[in-house]
ROLUMMI-375647 format. One record per residue (C-alpha): x, y, z; residue in one letter; residue number from 1. Coordinates in steps of 0.05 Angstrom, whole numbers. Example, Ala and Ser with C-alpha at 12.3 -4.5 7.8 and 13.67 -1.06 7.14 Angstrom:
# residues 2
[[246, -90, 156], 'A', 1]
[[273, -21, 143], 'S', 2]
END
This chain:
# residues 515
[[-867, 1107, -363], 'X', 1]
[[-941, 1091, -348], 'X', 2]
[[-954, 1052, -271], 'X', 3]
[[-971, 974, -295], 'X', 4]
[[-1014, 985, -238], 'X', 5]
[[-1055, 1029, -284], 'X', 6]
[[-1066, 978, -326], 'X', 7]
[[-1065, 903, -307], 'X', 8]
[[-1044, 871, -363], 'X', 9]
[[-992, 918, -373], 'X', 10]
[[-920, 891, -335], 'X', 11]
[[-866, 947, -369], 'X', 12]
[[-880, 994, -420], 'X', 13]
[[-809, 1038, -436], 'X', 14]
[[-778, 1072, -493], 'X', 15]
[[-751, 1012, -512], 'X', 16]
[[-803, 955, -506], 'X', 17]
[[-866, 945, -479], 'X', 18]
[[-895, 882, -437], 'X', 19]
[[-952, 854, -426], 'X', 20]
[[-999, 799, -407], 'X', 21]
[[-1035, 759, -463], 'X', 22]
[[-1080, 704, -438], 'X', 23]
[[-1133, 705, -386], 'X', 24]
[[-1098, 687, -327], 'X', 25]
[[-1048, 726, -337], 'X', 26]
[[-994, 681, -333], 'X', 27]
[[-954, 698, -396], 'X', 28]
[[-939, 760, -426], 'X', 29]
[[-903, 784, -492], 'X', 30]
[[-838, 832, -498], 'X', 31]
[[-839, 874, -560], 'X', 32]
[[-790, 921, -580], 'X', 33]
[[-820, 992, -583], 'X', 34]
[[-765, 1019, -642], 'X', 35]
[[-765, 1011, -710], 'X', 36]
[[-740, 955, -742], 'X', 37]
[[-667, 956, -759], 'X', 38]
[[-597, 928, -761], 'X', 39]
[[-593, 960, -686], 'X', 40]
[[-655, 930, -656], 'X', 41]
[[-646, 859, -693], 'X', 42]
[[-576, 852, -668], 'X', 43]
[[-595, 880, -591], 'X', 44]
[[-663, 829, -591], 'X', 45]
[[-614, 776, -614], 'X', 46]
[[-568, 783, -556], 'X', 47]
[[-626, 787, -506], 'X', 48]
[[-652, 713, -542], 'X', 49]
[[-579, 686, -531], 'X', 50]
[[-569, 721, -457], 'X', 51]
[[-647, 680, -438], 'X', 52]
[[-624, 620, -477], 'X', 53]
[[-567, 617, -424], 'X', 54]
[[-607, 623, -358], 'X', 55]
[[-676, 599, -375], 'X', 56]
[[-664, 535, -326], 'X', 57]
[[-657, 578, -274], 'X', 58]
[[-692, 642, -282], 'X', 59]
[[-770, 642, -272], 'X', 60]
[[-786, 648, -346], 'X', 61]
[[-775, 608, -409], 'X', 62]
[[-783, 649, -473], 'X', 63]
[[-799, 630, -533], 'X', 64]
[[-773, 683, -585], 'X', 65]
[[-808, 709, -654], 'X', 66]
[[-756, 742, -707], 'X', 67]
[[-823, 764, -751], 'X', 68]
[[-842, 821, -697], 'X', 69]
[[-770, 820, -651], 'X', 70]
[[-822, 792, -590], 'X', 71]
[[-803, 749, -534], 'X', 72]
[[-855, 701, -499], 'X', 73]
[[-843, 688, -429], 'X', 74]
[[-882, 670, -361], 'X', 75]
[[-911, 729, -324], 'X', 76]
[[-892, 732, -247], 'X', 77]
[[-956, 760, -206], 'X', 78]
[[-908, 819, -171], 'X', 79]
[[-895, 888, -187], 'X', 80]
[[-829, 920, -199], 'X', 81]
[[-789, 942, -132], 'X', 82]
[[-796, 1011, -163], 'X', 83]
[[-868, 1015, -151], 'X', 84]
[[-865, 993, -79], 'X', 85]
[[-855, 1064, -49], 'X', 86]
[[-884, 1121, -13], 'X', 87]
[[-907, 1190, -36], 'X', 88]
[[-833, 1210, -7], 'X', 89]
[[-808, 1157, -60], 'X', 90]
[[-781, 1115, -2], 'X', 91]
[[-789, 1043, -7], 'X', 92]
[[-840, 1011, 30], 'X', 93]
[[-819, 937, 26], 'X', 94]
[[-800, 917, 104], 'X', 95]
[[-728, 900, 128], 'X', 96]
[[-735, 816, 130], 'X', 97]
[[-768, 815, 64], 'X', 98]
[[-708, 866, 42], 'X', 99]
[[-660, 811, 64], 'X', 100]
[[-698, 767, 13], 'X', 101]
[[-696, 810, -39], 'X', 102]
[[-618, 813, -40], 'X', 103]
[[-615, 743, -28], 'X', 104]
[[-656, 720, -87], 'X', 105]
[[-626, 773, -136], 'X', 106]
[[-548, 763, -110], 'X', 107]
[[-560, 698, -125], 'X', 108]
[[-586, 700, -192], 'X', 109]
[[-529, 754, -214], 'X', 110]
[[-479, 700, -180], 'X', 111]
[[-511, 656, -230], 'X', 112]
[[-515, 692, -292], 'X', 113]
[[-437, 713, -279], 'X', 114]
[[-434, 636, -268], 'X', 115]
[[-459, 633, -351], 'X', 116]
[[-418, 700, -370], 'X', 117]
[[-478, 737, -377], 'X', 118]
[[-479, 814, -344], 'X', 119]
[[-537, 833, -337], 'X', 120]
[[-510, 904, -335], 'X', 121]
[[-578, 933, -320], 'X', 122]
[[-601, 917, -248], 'X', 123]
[[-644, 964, -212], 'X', 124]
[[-715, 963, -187], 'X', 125]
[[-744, 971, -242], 'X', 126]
[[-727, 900, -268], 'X', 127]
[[-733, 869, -202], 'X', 128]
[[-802, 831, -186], 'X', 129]
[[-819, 828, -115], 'X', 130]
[[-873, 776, -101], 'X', 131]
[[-897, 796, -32], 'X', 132]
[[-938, 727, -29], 'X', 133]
[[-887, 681, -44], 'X', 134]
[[-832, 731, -4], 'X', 135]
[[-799, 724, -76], 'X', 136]
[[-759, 766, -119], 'X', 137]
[[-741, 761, -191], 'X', 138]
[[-690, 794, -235], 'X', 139]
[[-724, 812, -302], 'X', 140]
[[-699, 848, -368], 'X', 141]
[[-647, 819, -410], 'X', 142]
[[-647, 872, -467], 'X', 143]
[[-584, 903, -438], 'X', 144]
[[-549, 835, -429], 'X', 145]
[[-475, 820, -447], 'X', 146]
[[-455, 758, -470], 'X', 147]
[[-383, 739, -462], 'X', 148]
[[-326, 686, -473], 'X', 149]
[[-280, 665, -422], 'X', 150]
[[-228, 715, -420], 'X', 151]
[[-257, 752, -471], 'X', 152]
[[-251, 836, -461], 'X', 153]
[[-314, 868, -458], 'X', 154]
[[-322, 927, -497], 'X', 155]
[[-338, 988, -471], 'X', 156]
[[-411, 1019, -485], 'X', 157]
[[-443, 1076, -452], 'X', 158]
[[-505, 1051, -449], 'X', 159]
[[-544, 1039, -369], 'X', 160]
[[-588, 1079, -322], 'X', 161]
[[-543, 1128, -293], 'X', 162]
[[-557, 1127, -211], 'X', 163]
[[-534, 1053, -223], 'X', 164]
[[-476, 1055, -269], 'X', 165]
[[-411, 1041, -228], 'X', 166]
[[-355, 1095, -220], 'X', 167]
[[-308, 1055, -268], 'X', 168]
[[-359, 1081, -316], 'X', 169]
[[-320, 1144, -322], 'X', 170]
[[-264, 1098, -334], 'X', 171]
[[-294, 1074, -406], 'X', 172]
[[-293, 1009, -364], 'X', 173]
[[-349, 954, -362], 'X', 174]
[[-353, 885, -331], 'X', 175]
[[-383, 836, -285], 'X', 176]
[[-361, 883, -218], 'X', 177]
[[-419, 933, -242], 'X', 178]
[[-476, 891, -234], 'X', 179]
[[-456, 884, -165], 'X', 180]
[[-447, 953, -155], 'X', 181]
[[-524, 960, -177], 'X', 182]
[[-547, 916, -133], 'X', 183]
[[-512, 950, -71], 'X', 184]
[[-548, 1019, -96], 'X', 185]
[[-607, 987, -101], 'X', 186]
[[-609, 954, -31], 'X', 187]
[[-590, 1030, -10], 'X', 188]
[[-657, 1043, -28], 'X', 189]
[[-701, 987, -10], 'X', 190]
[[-663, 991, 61], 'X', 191]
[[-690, 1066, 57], 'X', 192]
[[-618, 1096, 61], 'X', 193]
[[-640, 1136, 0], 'X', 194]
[[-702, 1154, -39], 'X', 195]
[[-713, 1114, -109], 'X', 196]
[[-649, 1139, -144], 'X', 197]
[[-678, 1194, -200], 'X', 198]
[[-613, 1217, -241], 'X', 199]
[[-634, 1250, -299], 'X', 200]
[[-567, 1259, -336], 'X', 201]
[[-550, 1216, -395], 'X', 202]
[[-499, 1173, -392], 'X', 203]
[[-456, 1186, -462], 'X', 204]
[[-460, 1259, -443], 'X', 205]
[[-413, 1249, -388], 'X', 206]
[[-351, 1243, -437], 'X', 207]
[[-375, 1302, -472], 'X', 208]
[[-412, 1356, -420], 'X', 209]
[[-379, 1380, -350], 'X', 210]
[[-457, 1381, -322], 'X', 211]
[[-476, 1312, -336], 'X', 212]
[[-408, 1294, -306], 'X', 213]
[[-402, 1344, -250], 'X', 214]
[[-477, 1306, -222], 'X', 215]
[[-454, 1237, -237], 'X', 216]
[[-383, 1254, -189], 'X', 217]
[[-432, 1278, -143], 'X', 218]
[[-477, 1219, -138], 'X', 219]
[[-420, 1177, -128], 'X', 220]
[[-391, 1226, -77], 'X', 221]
[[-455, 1202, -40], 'X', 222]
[[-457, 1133, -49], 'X', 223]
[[-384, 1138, -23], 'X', 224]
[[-403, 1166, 43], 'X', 225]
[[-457, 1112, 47], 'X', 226]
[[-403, 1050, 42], 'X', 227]
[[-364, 1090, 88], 'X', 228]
[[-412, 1094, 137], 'X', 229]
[[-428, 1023, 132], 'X', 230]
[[-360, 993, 130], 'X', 231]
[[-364, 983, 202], 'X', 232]
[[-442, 954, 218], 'X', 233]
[[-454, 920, 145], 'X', 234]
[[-378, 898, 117], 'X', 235]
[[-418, 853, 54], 'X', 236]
[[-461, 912, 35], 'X', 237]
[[-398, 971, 38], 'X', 238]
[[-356, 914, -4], 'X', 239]
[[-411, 919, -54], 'X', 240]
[[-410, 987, -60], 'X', 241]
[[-329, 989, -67], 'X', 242]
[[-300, 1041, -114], 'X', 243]
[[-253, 1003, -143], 'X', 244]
[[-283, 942, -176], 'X', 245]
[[-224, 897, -166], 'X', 246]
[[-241, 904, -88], 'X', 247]
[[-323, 893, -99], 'X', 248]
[[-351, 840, -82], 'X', 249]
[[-362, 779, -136], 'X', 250]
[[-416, 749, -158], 'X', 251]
[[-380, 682, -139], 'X', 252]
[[-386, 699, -65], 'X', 253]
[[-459, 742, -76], 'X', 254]
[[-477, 662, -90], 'X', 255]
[[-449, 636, -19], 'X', 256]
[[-500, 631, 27], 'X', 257]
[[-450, 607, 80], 'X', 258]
[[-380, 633, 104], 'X', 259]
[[-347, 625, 171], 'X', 260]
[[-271, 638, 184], 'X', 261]
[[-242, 608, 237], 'X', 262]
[[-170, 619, 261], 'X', 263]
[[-150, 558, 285], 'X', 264]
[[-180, 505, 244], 'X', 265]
[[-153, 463, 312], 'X', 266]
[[-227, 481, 344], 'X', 267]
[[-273, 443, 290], 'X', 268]
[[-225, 395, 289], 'X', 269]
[[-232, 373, 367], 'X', 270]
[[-306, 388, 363], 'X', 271]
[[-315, 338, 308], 'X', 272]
[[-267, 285, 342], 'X', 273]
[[-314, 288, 408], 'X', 274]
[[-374, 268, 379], 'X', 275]
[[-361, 230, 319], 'X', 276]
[[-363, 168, 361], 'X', 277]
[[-433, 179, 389], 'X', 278]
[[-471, 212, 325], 'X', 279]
[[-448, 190, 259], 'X', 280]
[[-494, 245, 211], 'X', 281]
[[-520, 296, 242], 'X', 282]
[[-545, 369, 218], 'X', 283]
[[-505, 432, 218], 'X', 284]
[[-565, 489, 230], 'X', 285]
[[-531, 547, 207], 'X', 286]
[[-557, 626, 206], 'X', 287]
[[-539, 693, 236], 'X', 288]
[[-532, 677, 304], 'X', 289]
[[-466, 623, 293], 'X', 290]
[[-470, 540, 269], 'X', 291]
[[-506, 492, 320], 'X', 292]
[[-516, 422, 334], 'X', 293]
[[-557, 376, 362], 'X', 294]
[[-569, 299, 358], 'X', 295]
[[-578, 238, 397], 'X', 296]
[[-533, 175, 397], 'X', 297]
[[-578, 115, 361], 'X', 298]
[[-596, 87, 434], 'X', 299]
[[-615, 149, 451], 'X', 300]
[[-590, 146, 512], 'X', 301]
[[-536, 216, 503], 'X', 302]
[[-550, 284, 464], 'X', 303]
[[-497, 332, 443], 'X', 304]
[[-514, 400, 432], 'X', 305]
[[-458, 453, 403], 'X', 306]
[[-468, 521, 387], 'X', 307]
[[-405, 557, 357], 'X', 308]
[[-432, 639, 367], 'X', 309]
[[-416, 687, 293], 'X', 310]
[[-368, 723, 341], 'X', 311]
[[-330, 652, 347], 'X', 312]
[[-312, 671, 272], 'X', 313]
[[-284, 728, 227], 'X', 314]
[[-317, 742, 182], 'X', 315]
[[-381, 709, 192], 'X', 316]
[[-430, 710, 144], 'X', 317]
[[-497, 672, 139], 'X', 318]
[[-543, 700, 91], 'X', 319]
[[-613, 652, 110], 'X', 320]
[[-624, 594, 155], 'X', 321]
[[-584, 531, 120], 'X', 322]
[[-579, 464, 140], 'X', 323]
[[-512, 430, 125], 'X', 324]
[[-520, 345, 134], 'X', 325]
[[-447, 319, 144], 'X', 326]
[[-425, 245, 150], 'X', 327]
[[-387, 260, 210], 'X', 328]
[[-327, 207, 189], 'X', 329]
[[-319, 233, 127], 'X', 330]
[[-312, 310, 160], 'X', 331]
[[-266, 285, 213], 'X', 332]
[[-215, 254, 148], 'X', 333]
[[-219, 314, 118], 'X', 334]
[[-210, 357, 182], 'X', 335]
[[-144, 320, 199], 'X', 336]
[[-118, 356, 125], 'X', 337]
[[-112, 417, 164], 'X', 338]
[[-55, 432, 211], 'X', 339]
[[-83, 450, 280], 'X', 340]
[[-60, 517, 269], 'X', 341]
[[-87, 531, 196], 'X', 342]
[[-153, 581, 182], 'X', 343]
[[-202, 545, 171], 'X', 344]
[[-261, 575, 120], 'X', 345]
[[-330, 540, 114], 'X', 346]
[[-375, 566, 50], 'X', 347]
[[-440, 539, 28], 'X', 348]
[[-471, 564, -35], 'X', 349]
[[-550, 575, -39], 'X', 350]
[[-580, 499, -45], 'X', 351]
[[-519, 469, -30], 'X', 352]
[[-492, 399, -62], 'X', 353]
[[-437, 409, -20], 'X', 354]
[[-395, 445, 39], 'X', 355]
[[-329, 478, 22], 'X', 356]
[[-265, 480, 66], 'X', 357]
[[-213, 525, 55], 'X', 358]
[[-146, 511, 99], 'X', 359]
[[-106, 566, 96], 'X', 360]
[[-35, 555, 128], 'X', 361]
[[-13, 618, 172], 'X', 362]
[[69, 601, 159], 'X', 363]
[[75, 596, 82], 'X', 364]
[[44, 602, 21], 'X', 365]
[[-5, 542, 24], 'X', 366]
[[-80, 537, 7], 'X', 367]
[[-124, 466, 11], 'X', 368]
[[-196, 470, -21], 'X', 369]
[[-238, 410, 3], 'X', 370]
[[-314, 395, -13], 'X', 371]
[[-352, 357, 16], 'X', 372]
[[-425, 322, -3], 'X', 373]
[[-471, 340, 34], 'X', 374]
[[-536, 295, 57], 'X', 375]
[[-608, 301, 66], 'X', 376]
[[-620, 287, 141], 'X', 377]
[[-692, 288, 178], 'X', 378]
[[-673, 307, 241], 'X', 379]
[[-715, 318, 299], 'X', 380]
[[-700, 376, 348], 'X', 381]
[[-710, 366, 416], 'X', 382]
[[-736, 419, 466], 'X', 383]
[[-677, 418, 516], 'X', 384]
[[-715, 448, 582], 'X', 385]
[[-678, 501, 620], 'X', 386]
[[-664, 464, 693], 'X', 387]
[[-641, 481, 755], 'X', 388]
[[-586, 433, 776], 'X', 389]
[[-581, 403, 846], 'X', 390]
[[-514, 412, 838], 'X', 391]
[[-459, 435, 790], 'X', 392]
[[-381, 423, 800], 'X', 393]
[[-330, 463, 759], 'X', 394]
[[-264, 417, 750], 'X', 395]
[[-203, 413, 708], 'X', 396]
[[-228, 376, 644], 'X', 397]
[[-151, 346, 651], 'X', 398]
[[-175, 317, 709], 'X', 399]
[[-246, 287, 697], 'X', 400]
[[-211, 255, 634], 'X', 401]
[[-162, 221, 681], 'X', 402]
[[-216, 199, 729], 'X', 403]
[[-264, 184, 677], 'X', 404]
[[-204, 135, 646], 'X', 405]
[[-174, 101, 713], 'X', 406]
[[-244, 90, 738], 'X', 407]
[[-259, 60, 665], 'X', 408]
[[-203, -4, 675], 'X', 409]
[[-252, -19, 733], 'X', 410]
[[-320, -21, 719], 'X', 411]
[[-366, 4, 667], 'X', 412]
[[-414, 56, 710], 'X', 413]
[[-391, 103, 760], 'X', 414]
[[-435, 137, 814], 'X', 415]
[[-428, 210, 822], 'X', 416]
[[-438, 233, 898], 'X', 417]
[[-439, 306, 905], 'X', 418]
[[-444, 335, 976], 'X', 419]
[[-435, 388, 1017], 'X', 420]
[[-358, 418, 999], 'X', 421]
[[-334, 348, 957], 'X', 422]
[[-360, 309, 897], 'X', 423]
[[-343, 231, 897], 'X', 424]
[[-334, 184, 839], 'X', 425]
[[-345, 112, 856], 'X', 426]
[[-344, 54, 823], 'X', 427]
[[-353, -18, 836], 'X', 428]
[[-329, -79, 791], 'X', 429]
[[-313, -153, 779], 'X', 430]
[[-226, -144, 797], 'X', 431]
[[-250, -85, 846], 'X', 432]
[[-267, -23, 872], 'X', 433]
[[-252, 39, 856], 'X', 434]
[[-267, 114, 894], 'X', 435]
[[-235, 189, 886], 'X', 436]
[[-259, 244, 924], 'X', 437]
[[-248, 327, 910], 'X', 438]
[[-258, 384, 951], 'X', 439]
[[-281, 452, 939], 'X', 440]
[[-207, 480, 920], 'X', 441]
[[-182, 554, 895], 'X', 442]
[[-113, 577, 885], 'X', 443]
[[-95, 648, 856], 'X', 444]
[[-27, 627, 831], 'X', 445]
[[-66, 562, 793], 'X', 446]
[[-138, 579, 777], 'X', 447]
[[-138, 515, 720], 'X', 448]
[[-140, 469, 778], 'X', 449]
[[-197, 506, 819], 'X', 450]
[[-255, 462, 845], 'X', 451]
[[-320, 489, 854], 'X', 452]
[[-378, 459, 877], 'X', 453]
[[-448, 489, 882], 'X', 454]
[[-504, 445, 921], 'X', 455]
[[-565, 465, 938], 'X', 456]
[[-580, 391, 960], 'X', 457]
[[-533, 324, 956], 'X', 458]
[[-532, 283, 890], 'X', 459]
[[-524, 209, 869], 'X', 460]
[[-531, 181, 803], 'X', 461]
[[-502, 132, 764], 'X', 462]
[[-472, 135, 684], 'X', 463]
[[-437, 96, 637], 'X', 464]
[[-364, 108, 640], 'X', 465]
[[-365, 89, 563], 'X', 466]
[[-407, 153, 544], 'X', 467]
[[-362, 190, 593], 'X', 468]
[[-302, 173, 564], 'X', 469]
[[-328, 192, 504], 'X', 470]
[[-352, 258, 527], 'X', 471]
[[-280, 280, 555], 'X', 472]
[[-248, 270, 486], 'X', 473]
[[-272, 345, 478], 'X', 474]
[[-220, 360, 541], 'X', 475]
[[-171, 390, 492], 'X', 476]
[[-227, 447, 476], 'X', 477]
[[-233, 487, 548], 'X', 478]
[[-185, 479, 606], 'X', 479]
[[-255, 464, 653], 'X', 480]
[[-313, 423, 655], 'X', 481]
[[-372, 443, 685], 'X', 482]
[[-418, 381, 720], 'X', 483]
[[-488, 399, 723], 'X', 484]
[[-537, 349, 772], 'X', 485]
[[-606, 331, 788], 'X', 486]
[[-638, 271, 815], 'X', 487]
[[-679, 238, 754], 'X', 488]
[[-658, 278, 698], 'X', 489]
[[-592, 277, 650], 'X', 490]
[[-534, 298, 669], 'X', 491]
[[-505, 355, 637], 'X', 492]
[[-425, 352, 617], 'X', 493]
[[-407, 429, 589], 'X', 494]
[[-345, 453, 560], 'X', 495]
[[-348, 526, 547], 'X', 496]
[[-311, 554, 483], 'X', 497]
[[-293, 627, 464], 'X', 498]
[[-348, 678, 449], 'X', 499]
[[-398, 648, 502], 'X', 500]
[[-401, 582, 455], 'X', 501]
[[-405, 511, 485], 'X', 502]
[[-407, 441, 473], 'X', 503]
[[-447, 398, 518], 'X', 504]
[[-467, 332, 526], 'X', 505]
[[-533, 307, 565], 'X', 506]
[[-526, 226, 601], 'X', 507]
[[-585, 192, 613], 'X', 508]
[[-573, 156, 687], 'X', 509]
[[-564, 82, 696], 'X', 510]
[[-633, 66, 743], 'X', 511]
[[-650, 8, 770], 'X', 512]
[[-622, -53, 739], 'X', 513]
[[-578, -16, 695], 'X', 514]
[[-537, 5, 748], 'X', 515]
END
């Protein structure tokens, strides 16, 4: 096969077709079959036409198809082939974030095509583009294509490269579960686990020679021991590269950009409840390090910021940096479908229309699918500075909630007095006055009612019980609270979660008139 770097208008030239550009700026080129004309070659270039005719909306060329000469017109893409991207030690030379890309974009078009019923049953790097400009990649080559009907059984050909040709090939077995298992070789390679895959045995000839088959069990053998390897560090890659296809990975969930397991759906579910009262849409920022939060309430006057860490869930999986915008309301009616002690799954799809729950019950046979529309938010993210507190008093979140709500019936601010060994919350109002003091308090036998207070000078500043109240609805989430103080900055309310994650909530204090 000559380098199309050899030659720039030329983009493929195989035993089976050749491609290349036709007009000056190169941005459409011409597919002709390189055979002879006959029954065969009609009947394959017709299935490529109907396999294009299927995707063209979404793939990155339209085609426009001659019967005269079997030639397909389509857009040129400026790349080369992933093939061609490699050192002299046939290594690949494309670097580990663009990788990522590369197995985003091309996952995602397979998920698509298998969307249509279209294999592609010919992925490899050879008919992927990589774009280094646009950090791109594009799956080309429909010639090999299947076509298929819903629940249709795909009949068995021997036809493919052979490095990339699953093991149920021995099998006489074909399907949608190979493509996958082409993909996972090729990211083998462009992660530089392996050189660019060279097998040299023909693929028929491994019903009919023991050599041909005797290197093929071999190069499975390897890409075994790779998936084993990896089962551990990359669990989506080693599911990929499963033996047995009805354990691979499927081109349904190659498509999800998003997927986060929770065991107890009972934690989204109190994290929505606290704050659906001060933001009412907000952004979920998701991507590999967990799902966080931040927003103001519309007087800007309290900020909530949550960050649930990956290791919060199991699995977690986030495949690029996604932005979910939720009507909190309508989460929270949807949330309360879920028994507190249900899994709870969130998946997002590339693009995403909407977010998918999945509410799995953990004492019978029940499963609830939800989706949910999503929204375009413009949200501005604040720089929240890091600050050393005055003070910062660690309480029973039982117990700020009850102070919160007695001092509440009274007035509508409270002052928060922290000094040496104590912390006071006072408050003043129209049928009275109001005060409760604690102390620095520690008890082995009950360490959920410890007190501790850390002052590196005394504290008083006034907030809105209203916003308080509010705040402490996220008591049911962590057994403490931790206070954090300054003079003339926000007070910081944190509940810490599982997995070092946290919801907290920053107060404004009342100055001046306010008070």
């Amino acid at each position: 096969m000559m380098n199309p770097q050899e030659d720039p208008n030329l983009v493929a030239n195989t035993y089976h077709s050749r491609i290349e550009k036709v007009n000056i700026n190169g941005t459409i080129a011409v597919k002709k079959t390189a055979q002879r004309r006959t029954g065969r070659t009609i009947v394959q270039w017709q299935k490529e036409v109907k396999a294009m005719q299927l995707v063209a909306k979404q793939v990155s060329f339209s085609a426009y198809q001659n019967f005269d000469d079997l030639s397909l017109t389509m857009r040129s893409e400026p790349g080369h082939s992933l093939d061609q991207h490699v050192s002299q030690t046939m290594m690949c030379t494309v670097d580990a974030q663009d990788v990522d890309l590369v197995w985003l974009n091309i996952g995602s078009a397979i998920g698509f095509l298998h969307s249509r019923l279209v294999i592609h049953d010919d992925v490899k790097p050879e008919n992927i583009i990589w774009i280094p400009e646009q950090h791109r990649a594009v799956l080309i080559d429909f010639g090999a294509a299947i076509v298929t009907e819903s629940g249709e059984k795909i009949q068995f050909n021997p036809s493919g490269t052979p490095p990339y040709a699953p093991p149920e090939f021995l099998d006489r077995r074909k399907g949608f579960e190979g493509d996958i298992w082409a993909l996972g070789v090729t990211i083998l390679f462009a992660r530089q686990c392996i050189r660019l895959p060279e097998g040299e045995w023909i693929l028929p000839h491994c019903f009919e020679q023991e050599e041909p088959l005797r290197q093929m069990r071999a190069w499975l053998s390897e890409i075994e021991q790779w998936r084993v390897r990896m089962a551990d560090t990359d669990e989506v890659l080693a599911k990929m590269l499963e033996a047995d296809p009805d354990q691979r990975m499927t081109g349904e969930e190659m498509m999800q950009m998003l997927e986060a397991r929770l065991e107890q759906a009972s934690i989204l579910k109190k994290v929505v409840d606290a704050i659906k009262d001060l933001v009412q849409d907000c952004n979920f920022d998701c991507n590999d390090s967990g799902i966080a939060l931040q927003a103001m309430d519309n007087s800007h006057v309290a900020l909530v910021s949550m960050m649930l860490k990956s290791d919060t869930f199991s699995p977690f999986r986030c495949d690029r940096n996604i932005a979910l915008g939720i009507n909190l309301n309508s989460f929270q009616k949807v949330l309360r479908c879920a028994q507190n002690e249900d899994i709870l799954t969130l998946k997002a799809d590339d693009s995403p229309d909407v977010v998918s729950l999945v509410f799995e019950s953990s004492e019978q046979d029940r499963i609830s699918e939800y989706d949910i529309k999503l929204m375009d938010i413009d949200q501005e993210h604040l720089g929240i500075p890091d600050t050393e507190y005055a003070a910062t008093i660690t309480m029973p979140s039982g117990e700020f909630q009850r102070i919160c709500r007695d001092l509440s019936a009274l007035s509508e601010s409270v002052a928060i007095e922290a000094e040496k060994n104590a912390v006071k919350f006072v408050c003043n109002g129209d049928i009275g006055n109001g005060a409760i003091s604690l102390r620095n308090h520690s008890s082995v036998e009950k360490p959920e009612q410890n007190v501790n207070i850390e002052l590196s000078e005394p504290v008083a500043l006034t907030f809105s019980l209203k916003y308080l109240v509010n705040f402490c609805k996220a008591s049911g989430l962590s057994g403490s609270v931790k206070l954090c103080l300054s003079n003339e900055v926000p007070l910081l309310v944190e509940y810490e979660l599982a997995s070092n994650s946290y919801l907290r909530f920053y107060l404004a204090p009342k100055i001046g008139d306010d008070e």
